[in-house]
C-alpha positions as CSV (number, residue, x, y, z in Angstrom):
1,X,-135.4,-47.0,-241.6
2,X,-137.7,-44.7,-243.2
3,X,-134.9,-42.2,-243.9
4,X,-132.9,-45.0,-245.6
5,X,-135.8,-45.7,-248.1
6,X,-137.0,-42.3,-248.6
7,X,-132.8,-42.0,-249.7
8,X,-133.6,-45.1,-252.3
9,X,-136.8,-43.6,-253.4
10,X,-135.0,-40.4,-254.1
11,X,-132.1,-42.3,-256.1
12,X,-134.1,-44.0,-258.3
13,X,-136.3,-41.0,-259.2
14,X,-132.3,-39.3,-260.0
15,X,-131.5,-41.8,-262.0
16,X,-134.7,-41.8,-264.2
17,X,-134.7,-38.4,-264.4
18,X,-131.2,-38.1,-264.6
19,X,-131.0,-34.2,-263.7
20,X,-134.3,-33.6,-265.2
21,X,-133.2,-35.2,-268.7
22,X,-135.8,-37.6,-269.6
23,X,-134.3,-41.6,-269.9
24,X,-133.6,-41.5,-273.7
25,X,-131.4,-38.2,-273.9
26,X,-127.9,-38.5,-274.1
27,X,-127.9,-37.9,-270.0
28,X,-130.3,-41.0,-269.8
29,X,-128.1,-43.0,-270.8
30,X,-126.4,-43.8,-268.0
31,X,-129.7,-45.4,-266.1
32,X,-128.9,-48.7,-266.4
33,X,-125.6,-48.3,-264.3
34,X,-127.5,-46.2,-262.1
35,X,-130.3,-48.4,-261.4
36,X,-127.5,-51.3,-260.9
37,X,-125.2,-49.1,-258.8
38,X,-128.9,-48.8,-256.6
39,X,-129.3,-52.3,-256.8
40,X,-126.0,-53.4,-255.3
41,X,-126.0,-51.0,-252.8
42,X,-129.2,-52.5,-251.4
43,X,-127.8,-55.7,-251.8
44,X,-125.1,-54.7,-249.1
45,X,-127.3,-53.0,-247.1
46,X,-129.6,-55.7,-246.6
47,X,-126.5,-58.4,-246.3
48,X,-125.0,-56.2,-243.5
49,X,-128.9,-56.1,-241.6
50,X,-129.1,-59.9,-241.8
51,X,-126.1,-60.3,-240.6
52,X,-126.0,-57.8,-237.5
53,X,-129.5,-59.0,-237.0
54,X,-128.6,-62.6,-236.6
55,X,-125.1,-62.0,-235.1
């Protein structure tokens, strides 16, 4: 479990950084989707450990 949120951690910190780029250069721009794309993958995730938990 830790390696699966040291993973998140590391995404988010990408997608802020975007490469190194700070948010608002042209490269930033995409952190919104980024940060979303996280968001629904953690969504999954933690619908697929509910349900195997409580299968």
């Amino acid at each position: 479990m830790a390696t699966i949120i040291e993973y998140y951690c590391s995404a988010v910190l990408s997608s802020i950084t975007n490469d190194g780029h700070p948010p608002l250069e042209a490269s930033g721009l995409k952190l919104p989707e980024n940060l979303i794309l996280i968001e629904q993958s953690l969504e999954r995730m933690e619908k697929k450990c509910f349900t195997t938990t409580f299968s």
